[in-house]
VOBA-1610 file (N, C-alpha, C; in pm, whole numbers, padded with zeros to 5 digits, always signed):
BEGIN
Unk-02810-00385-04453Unk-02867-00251-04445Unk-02769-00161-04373Unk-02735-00025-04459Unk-02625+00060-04396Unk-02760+00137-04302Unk-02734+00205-04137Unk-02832+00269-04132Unk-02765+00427-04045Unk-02771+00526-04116Unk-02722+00651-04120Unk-02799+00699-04021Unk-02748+00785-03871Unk-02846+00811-03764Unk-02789+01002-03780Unk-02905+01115-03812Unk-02848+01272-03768Unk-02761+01251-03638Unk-02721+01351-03601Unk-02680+01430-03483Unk-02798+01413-03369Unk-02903+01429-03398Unk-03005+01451-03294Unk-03059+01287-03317Unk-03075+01204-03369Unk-03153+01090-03366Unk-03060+00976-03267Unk-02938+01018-03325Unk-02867+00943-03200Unk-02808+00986-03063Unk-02828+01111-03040Unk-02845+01157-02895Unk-03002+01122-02830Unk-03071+01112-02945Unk-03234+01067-02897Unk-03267+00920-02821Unk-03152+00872-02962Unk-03159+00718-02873Unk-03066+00716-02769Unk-02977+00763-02747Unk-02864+00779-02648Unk-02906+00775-02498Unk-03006+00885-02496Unk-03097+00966-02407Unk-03158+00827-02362Unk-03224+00697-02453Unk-03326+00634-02397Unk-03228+00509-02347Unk-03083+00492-02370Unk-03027+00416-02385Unk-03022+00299-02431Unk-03029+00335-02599Unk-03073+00154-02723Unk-02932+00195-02714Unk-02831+00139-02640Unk-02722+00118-02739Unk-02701-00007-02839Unk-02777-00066-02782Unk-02790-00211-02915Unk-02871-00177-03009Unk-02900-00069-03020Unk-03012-00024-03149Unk-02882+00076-03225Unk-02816+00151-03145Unk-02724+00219-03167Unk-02590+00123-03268Unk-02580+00007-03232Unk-02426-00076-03292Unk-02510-00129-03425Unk-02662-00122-03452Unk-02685-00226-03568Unk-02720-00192-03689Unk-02677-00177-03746Unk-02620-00335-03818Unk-02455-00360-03825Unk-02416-00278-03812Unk-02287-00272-03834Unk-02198-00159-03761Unk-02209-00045-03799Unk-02117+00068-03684Unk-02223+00181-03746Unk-02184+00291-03632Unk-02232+00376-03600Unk-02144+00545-03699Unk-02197+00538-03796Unk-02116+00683-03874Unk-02163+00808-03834Unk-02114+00852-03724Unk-02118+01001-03660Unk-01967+01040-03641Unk-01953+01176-03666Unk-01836+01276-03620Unk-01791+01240-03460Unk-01690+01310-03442Unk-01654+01244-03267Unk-01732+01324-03144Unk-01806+01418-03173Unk-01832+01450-03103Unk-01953+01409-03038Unk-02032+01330-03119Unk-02152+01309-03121Unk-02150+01113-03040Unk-02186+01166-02904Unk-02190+01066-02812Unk-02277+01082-02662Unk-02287+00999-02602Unk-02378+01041-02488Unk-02273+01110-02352Unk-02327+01194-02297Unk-02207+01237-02189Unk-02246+01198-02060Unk-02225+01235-01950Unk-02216+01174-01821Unk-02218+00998-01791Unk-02197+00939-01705Unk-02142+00817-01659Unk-02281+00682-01753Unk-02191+00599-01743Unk-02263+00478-01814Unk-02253+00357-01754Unk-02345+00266-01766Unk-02303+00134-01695Unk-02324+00030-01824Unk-02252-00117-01863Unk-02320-00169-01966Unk-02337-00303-01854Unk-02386-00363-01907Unk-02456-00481-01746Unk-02387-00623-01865Unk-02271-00681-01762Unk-02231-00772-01845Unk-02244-00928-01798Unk-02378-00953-01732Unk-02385-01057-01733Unk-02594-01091-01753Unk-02595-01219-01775Unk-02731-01255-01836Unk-02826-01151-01815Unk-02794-01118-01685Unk-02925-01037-01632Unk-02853-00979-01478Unk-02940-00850-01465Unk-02904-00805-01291Unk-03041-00747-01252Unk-03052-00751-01086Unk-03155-00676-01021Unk-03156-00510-01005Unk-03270-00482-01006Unk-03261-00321-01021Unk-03353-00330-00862Unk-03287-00274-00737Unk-03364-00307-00657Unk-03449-00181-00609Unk-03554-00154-00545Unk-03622-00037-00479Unk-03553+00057-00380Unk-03395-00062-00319Unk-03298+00014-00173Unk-03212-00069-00235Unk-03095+00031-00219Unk-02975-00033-00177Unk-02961-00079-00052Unk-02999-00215-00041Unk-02999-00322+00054Unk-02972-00476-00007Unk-02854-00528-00013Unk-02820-00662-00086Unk-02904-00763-00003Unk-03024-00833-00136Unk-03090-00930-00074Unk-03191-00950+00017Unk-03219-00761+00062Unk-03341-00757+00140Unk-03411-00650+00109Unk-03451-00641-00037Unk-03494-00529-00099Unk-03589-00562-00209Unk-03688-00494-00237Unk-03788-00540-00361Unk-03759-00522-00473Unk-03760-00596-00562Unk-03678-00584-00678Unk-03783-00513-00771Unk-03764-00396-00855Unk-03834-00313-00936Unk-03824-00364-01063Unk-03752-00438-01111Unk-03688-00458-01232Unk-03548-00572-01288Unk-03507-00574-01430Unk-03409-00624-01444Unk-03304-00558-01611Unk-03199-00595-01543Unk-03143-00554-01656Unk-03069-00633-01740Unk-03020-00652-01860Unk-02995-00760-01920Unk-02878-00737-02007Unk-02813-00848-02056Unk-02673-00833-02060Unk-02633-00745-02229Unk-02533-00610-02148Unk-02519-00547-02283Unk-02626-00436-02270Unk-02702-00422-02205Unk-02776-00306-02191Unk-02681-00202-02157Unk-02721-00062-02162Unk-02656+00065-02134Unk-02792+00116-02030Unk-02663+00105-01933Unk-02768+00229-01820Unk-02699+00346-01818Unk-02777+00444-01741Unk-02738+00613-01672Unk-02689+00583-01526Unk-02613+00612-01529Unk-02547+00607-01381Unk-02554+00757-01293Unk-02659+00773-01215Unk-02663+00906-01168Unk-02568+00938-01028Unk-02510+00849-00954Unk-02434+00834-00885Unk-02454+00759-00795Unk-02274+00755-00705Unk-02292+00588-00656Unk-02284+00666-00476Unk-02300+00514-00420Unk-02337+00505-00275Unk-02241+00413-00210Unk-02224+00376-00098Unk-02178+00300-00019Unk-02214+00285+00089Unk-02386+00237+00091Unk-02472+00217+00221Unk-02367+00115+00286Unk-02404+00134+00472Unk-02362+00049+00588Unk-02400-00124+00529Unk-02493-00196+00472Unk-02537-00250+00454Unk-02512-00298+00376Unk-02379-00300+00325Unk-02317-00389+00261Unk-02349-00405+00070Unk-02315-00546+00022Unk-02218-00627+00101Unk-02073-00586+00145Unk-02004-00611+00246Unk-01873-00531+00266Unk-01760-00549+00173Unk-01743-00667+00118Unk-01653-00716+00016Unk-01655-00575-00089Unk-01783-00577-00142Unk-01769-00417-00237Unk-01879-00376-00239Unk-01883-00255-00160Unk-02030-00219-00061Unk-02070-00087-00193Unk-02020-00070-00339Unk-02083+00026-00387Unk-02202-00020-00508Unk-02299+00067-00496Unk-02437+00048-00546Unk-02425+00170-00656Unk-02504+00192-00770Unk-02569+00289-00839Unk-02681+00335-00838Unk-02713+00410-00832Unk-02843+00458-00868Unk-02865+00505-00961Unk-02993+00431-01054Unk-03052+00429-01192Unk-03168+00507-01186Unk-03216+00484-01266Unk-03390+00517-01337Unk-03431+00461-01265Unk-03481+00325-01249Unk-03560+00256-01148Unk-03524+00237-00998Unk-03439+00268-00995Unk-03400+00236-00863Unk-03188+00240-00847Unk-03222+00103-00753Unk-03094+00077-00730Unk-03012-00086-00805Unk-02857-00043-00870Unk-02811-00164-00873Unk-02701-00222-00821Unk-02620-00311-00743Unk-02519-00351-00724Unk-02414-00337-00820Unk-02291-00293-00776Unk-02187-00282-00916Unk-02151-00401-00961Unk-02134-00551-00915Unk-02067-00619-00958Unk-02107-00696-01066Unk-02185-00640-01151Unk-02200-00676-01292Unk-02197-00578-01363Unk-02144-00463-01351Unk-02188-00321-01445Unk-02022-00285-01473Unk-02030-00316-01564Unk-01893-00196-01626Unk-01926-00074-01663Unk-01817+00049-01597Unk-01859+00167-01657Unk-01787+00175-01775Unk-01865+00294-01851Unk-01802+00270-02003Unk-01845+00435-02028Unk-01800+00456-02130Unk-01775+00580-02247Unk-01811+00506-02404Unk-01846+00643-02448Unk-01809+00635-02594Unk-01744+00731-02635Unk-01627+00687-02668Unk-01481+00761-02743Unk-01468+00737-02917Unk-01519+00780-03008Unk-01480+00768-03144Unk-01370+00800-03178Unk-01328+00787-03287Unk-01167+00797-03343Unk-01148+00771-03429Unk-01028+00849-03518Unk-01020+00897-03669Unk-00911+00774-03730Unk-01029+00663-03828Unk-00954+00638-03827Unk-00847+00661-03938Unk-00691+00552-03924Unk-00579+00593-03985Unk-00619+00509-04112Unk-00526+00569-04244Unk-00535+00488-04360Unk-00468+00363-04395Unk-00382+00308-04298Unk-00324+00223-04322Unk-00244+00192-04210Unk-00187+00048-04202Unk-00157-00005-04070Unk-00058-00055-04086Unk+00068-00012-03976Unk+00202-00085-04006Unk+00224-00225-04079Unk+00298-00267-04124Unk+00334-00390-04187Unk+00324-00493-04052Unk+00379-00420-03960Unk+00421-00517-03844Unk+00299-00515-03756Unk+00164-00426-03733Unk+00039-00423-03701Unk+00034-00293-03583Unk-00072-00283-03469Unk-00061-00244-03396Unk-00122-00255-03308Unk-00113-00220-03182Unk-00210-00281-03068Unk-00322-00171-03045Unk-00396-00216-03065Unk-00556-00100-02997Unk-00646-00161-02922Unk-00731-00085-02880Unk-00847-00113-02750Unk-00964-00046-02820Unk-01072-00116-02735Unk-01228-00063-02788Unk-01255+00043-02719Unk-01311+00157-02765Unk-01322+00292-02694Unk-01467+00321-02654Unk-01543+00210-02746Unk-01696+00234-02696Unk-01779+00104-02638Unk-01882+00079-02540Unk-01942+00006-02507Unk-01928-00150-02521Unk-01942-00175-02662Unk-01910-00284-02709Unk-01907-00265-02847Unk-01875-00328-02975Unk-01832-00341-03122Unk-01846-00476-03166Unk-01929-00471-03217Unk-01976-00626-03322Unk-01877-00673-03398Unk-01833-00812-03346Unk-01765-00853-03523Unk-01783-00923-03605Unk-01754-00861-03709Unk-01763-00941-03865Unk-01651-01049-03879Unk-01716-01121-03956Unk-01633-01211-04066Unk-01637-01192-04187Unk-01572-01195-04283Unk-01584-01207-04444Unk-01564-01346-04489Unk-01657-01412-04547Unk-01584-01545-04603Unk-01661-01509-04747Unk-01555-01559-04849Unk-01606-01567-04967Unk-01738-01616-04995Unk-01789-01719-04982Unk-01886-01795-04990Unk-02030-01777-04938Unk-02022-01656-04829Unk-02140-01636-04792Unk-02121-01484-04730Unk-02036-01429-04756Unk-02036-01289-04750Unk-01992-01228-04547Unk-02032-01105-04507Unk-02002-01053-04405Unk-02128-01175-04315Unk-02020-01252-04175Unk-02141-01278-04083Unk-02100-01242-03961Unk-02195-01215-03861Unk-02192-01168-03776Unk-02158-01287-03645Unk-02046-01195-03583Unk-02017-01296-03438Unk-02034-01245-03306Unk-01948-01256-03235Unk-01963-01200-03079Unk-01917-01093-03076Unk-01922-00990-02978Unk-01873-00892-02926Unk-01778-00882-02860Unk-01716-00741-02889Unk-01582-00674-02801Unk-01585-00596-02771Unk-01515-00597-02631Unk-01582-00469-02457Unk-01507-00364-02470Unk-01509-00284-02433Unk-01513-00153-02340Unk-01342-00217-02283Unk-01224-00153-02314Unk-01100-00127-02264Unk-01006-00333-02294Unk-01123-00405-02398Unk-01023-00491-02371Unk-00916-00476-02539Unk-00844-00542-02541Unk-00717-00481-02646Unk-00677-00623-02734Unk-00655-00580-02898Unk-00673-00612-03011Unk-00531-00581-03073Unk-00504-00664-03160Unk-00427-00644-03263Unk-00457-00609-03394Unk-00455-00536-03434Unk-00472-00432-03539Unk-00396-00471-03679Unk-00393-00537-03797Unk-00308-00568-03899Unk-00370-00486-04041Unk-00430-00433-04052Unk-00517-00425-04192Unk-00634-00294-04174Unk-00631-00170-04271Unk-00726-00107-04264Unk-00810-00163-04425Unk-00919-00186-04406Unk-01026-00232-04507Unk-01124-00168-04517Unk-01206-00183-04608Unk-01380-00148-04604Unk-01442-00249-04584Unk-01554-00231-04483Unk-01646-00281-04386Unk-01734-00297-04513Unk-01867-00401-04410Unk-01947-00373-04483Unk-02049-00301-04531Unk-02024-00169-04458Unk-02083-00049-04492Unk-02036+00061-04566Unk-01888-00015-04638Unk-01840+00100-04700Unk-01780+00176-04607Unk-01757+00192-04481Unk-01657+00253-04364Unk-01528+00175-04344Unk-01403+00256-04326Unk-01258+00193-04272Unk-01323+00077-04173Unk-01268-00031-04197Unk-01288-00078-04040Unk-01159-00162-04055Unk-01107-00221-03916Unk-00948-00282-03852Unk-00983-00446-03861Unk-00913-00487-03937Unk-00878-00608-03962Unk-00827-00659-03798Unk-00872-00739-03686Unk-00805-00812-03616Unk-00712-00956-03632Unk-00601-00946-03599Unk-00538-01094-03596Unk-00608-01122-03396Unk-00631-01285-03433Unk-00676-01306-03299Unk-00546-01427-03283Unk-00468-01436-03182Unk-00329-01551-03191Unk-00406-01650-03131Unk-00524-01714-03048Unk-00528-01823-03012Unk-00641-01921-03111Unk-00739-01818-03227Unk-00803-01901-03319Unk-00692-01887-03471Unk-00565-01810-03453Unk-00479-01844-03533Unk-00580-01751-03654Unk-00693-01660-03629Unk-00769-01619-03758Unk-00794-01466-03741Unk-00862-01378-03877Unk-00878-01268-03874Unk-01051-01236-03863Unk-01057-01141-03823Unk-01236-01040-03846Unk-01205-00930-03793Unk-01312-00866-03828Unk-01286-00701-03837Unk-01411-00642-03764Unk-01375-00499-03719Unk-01431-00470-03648Unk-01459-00269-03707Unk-01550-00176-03685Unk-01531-00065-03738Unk-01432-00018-03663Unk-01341+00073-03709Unk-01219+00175-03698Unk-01283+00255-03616Unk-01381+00351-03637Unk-01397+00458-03525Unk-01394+00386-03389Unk-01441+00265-03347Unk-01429+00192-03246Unk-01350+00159-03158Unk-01176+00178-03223Unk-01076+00167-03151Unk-00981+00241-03167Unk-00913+00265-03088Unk-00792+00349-03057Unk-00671+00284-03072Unk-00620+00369-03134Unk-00462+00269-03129Unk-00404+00340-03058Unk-00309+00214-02962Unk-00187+00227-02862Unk-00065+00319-02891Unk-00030+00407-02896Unk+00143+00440-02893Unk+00181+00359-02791Unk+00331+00330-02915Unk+00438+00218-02774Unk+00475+00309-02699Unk+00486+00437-02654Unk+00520+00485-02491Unk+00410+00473-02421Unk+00304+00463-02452Unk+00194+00462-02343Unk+00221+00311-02251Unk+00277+00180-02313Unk+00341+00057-02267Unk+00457+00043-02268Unk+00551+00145-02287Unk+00657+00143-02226Unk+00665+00148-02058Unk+00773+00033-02054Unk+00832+00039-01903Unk+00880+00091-01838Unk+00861+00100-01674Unk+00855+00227-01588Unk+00895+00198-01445Unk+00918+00218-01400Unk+01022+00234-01291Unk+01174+00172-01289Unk+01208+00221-01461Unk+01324+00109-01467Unk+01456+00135-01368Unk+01491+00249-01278Unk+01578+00298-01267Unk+01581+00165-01068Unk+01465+00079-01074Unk+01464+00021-00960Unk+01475-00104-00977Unk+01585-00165-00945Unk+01669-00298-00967Unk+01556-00403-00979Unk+01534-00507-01066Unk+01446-00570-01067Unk+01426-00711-00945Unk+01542-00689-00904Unk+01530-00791-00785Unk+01480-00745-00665Unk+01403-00571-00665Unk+01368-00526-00580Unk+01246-00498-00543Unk+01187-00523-00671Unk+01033-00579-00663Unk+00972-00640-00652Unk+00830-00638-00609Unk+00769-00813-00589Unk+00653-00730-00565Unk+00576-00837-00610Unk+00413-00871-00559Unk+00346-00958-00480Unk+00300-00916-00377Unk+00246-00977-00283Unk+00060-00942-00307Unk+00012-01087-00289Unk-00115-01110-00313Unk-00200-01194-00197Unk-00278-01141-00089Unk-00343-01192-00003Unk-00492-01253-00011Unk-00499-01425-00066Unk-00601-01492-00116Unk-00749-01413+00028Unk-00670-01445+00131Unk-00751-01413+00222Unk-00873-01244+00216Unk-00776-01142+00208Unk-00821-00973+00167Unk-00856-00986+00089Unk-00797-01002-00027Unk-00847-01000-00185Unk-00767-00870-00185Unk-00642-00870-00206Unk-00570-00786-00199Unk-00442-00764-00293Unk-00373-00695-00352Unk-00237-00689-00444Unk-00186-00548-00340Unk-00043-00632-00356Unk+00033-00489-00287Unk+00206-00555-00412Unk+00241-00399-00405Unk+00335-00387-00544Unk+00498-00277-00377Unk+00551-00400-00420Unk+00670-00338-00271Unk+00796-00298-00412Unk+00885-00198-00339Unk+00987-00157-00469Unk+01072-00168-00277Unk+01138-00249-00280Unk+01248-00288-00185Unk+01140-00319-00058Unk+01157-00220+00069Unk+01037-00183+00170Unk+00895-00160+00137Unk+00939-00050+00051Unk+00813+00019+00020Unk+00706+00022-00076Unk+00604+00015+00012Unk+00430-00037-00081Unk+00438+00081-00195Unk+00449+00044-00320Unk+00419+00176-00434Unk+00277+00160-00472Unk+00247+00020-00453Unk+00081+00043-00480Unk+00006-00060-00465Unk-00101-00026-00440Unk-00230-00126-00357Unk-00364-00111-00414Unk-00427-00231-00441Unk-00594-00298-00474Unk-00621-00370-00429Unk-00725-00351-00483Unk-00835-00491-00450Unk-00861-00607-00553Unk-00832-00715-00550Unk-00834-00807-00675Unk-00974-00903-00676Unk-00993-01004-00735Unk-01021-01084-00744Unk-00969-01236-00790Unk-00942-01322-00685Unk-00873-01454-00716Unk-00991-01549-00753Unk-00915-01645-00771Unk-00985-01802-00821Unk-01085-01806-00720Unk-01207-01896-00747Unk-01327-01961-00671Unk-01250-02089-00599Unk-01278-02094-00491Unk-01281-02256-00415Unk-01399-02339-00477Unk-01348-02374-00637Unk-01458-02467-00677Unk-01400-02599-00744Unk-01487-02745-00743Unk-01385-02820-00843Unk-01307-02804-00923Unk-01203-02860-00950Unk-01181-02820-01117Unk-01229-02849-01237Unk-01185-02772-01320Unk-01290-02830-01439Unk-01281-02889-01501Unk-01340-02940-01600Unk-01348-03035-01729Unk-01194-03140-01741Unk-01111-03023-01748Unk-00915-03020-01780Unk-00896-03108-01646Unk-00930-03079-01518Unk-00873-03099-01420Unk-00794-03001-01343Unk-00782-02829-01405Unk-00704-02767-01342Unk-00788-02719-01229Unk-00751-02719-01131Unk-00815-02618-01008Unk-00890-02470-01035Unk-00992-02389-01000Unk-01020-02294-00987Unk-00959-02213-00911Unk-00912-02275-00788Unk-00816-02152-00674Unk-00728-02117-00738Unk-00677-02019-00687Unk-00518-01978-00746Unk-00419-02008-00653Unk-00359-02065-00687Unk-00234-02119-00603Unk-00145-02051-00525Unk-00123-02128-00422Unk-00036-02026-00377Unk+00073-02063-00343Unk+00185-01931-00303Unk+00373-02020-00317Unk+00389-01901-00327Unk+00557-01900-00414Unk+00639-01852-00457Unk+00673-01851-00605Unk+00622-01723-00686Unk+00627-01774-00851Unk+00704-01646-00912Unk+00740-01643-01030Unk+00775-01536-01090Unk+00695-01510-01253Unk+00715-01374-01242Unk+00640-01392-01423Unk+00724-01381-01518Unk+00682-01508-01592Unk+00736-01555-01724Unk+00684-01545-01801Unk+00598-01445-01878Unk+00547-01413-01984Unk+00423-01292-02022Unk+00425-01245-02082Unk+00393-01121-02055Unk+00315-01099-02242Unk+00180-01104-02229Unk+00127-01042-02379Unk+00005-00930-02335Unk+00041-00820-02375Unk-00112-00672-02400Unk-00223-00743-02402Unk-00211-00849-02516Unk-00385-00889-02562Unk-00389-01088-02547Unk-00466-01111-02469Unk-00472-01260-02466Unk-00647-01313-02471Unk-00630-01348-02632Unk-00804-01509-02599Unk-00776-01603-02506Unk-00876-01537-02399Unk-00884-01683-02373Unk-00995-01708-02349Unk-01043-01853-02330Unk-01169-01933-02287Unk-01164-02012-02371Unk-01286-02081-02467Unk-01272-02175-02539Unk-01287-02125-02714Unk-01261-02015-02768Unk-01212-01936-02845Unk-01349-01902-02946Unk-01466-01998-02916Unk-01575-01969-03043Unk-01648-01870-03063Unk-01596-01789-03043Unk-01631-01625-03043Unk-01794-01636-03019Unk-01849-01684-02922Unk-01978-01710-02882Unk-02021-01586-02706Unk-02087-01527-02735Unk-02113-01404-02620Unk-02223-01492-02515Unk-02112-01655-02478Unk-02148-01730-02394Unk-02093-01728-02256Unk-02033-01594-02238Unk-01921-01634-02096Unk-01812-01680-02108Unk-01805-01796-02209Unk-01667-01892-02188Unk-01585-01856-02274Unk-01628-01768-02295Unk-01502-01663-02419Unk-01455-01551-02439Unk-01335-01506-02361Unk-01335-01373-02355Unk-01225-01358-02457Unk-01207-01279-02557Unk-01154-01197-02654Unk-01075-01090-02571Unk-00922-01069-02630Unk-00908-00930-02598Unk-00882-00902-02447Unk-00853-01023-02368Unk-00784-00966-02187Unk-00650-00849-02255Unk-00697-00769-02139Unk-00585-00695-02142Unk-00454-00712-02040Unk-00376-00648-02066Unk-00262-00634-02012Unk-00235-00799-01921Unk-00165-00879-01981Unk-00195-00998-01908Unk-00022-01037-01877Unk+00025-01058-01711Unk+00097-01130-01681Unk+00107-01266-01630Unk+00185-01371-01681Unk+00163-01514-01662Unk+00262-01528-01531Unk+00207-01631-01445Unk+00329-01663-01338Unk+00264-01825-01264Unk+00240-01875-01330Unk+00225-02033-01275Unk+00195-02140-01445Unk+00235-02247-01436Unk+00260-02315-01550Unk+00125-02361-01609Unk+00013-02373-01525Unk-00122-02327-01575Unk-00200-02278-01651Unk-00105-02139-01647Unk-00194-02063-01718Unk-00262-01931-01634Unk-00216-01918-01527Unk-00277-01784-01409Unk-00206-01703-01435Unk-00192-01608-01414Unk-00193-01466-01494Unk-00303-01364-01375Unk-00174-01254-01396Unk-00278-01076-01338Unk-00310-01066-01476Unk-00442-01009-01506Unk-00485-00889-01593Unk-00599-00842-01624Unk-00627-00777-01653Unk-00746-00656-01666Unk-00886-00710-01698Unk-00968-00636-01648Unk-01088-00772-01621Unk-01214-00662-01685Unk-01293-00725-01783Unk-01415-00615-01844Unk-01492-00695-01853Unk-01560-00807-01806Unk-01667-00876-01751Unk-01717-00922-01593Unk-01665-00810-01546Unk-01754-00796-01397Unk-01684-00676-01333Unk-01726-00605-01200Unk-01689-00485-01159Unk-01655-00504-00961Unk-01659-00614-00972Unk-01677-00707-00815Unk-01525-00767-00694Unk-01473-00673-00750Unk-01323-00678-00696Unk-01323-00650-00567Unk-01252-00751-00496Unk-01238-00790-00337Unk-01288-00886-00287Unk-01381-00960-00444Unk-01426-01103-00405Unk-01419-01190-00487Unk-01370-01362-00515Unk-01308-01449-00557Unk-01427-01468-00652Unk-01345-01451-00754Unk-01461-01449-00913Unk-01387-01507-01034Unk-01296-01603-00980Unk-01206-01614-01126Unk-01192-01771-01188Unk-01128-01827-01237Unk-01121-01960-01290Unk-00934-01975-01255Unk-00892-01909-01178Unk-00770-01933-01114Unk-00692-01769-01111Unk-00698-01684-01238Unk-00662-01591-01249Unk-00659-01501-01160Unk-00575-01402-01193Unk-00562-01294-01041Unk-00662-01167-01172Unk-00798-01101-01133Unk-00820-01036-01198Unk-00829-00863-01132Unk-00776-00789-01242Unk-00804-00633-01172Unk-00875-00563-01288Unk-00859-00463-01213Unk-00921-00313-01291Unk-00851-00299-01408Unk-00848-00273-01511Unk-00748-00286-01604Unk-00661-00156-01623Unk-00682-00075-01584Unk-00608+00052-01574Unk-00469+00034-01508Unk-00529-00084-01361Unk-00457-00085-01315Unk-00348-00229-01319Unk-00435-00326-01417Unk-00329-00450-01482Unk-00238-00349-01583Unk-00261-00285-01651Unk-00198-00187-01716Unk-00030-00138-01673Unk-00088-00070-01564Unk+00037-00004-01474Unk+00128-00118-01435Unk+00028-00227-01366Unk+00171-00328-01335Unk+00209-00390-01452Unk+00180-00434-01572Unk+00196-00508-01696Unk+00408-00390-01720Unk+00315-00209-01691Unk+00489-00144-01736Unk+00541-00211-01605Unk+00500-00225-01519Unk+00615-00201-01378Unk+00707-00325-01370Unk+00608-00485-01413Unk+00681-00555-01397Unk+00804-00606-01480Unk+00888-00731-01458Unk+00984-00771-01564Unk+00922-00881-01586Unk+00923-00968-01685Unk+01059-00958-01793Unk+00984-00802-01916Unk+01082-00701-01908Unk+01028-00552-01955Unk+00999-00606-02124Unk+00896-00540-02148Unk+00821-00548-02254Unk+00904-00426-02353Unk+00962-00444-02450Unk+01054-00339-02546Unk+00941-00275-02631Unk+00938-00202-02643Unk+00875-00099-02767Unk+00940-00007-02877Unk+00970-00032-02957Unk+00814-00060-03059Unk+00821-00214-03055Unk+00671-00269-03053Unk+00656-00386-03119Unk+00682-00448-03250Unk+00793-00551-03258Unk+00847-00532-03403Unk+00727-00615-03476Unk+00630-00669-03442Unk+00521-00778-03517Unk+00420-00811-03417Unk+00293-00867-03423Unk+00240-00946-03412Unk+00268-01104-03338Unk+00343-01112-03446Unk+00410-01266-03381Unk+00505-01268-03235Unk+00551-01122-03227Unk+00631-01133-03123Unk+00600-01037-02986Unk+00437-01054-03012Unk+00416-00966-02907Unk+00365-01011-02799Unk+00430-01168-02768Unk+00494-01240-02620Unk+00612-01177-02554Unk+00645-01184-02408Unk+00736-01150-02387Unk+00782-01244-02296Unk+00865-01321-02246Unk+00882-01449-02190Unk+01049-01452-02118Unk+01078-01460-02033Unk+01185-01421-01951Unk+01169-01447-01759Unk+01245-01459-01707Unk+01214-01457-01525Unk+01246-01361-01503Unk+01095-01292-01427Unk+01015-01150-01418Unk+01057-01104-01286Unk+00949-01031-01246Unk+00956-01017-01090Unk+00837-01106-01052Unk+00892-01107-00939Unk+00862-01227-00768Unk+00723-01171-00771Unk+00607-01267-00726Unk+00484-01297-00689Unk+00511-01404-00601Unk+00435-01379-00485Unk+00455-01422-00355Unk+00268-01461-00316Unk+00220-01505-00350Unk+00061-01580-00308Unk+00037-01638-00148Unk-00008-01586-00071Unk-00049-01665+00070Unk-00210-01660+00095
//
């Protein structure tokens, strides 16, 4: 079923926030202008508390919200009362929620193009989340998991959906396979926006320093701090299944590899947790598999939330993805080669 929403029917639902009434069956055919405005939250885990006070844990809970919902974000707080790790709250409709399950989000539409380099291109999701399809001969378009709000895709193929709309063929490199997703949904990258940046500062003069203890990233260009967050490292938990550790290690490492868009988890495109599609901006620096990069399943930075990874804001995995080495060249000549693998700059873990 194609299902065609006016101008006013989908600001109606907008207003009540169905955005999952909004993505179905397939994509959403409105002009660009036609989107909800002021701040959004989408709640990306099973469920969160909507409490009566912003008070963590000593507050009556009014409600719940559930994963993939769209809230109104009327603005945020930073009561005395914690928690201090990341003391900011929202205030909703019902009440109050803790940020560290809420991604803020937009909806950004976009025109799409008729056709897609030979060699592909890199884009990101501009709205909430985007359903994907499969095509298999044999049983037609089926439906799989979802893709977030700022995480980033490879782009090979403009097609018709199954609504008769452009939609972007994805190559995914770790199931080695394709599905598609609607075109107004994503934005494509220009290679200067990932072009590299501070090249004129010797690369032996940089480094990253990461404090397991703060939950901290600091970015030094010789002496001097050029820039500072708040991260999230590995859990002090067993290791898993594999045997690799959850902490993130610590030493002396450098980064050796460098890709925009990385699957990882256990790849079955299942909207189980253990599969995230689409990390952005991802730098590798331990033989593991740990890696900085951009994080769109939680909002909880300054406290240890990871499976070893160093995770940030992605705006700001972004910025360091140009800053660091081994430098990422643009234009991307393919798909296939949009690894970058070389001894980077210094990461320093205590």
């Amino acid at each position: 079923m194609n299902k065609h929403l006016s101008r006013r029917d989908f600001l109606k639902l907008s207003a009540l926030g169905l955005g999952a009434l909004a993505f179905t069956p397939y994509s959403l055919p409105v002009d660009d202008q036609d989107y909800p405005t002021g701040e959004l939250g989408r709640v990306t885990r099973y469920s969160i508390s909507v409490f009566e006070k912003p008070i963590y844990g000593n507050s009556d809970t009014t409600g719940y919200l559930f994963q993939d919902e769209l809230v109104n974000l009327y603005y945020e707080l930073t009561p005395p009362e914690g928690p201090p790790f990341n003391p900011l709250w929202y205030r909703v409709w019902a009440g109050y929620v803790h940020s560290a399950y809420l991604q803020r989000v937009k909806f950004r539409f976009n025109t799409p193009v008729n056709t897609i380099s030979e060699n592909g291109q890199l884009c990101e999701v501009t709205v909430p989340y985007t359903q994907i399809y499969q095509y298999r001969s044999y049983d037609g378009w089926q439906k799989r998991s979802r893709l977030y709000y700022q995480s980033t895709h490879w782009a090979v193929s403009v097609d018709e959906g199954p609504d008769k709309t452009p939609w972007y063929r994805l190559f995914d490199e770790l199931r080695e396979d394709e599905y598609h997703v609607p075109a107004i949904h994503m934005r494509l990258i220009p290679d200067e926006e990932i072009s590299p940046i501070s090249t004129d500062i010797p690369p032996e003069d940089k480094r990253i320093e990461i404090s397991i203890q703060e939950q901290t990233l600091d970015c030094y260009e010789g002496d001097q701090i050029v820039f500072h967050t708040s991260i999230s490292s590995g859990q002090n938990k067993r290791p898993d299944p594999d045997g690799i550790p959850w902490d993130t290690p610590r030493g002396r490492f450098n980064i050796y590899s460098k890709m925009p868009s990385k699957h990882m988890g256990d790849g079955n495109l299942a909207s189980d947790g253990n599969d995230l599609p689409g990390v952005p901006w991802t730098s590798f620096f331990h033989e593991t598999g740990v890696a900085l990069h951009g994080t769109y399943w939680h909002n909880n930075f300054g406290l240890q939330m990871s499976h070893g990874c160093v995770n940030m804001v992605s705006d700001e995995a972004k910025w360091l993805f140009r800053w660091t080495t081994p430098v990422f060249k643009t234009p991307i000549e393919a798909h296939s080669d949009w690894e970058k693998r070389g001894y980077g700059t210094l990461v320093i873990v205590t």
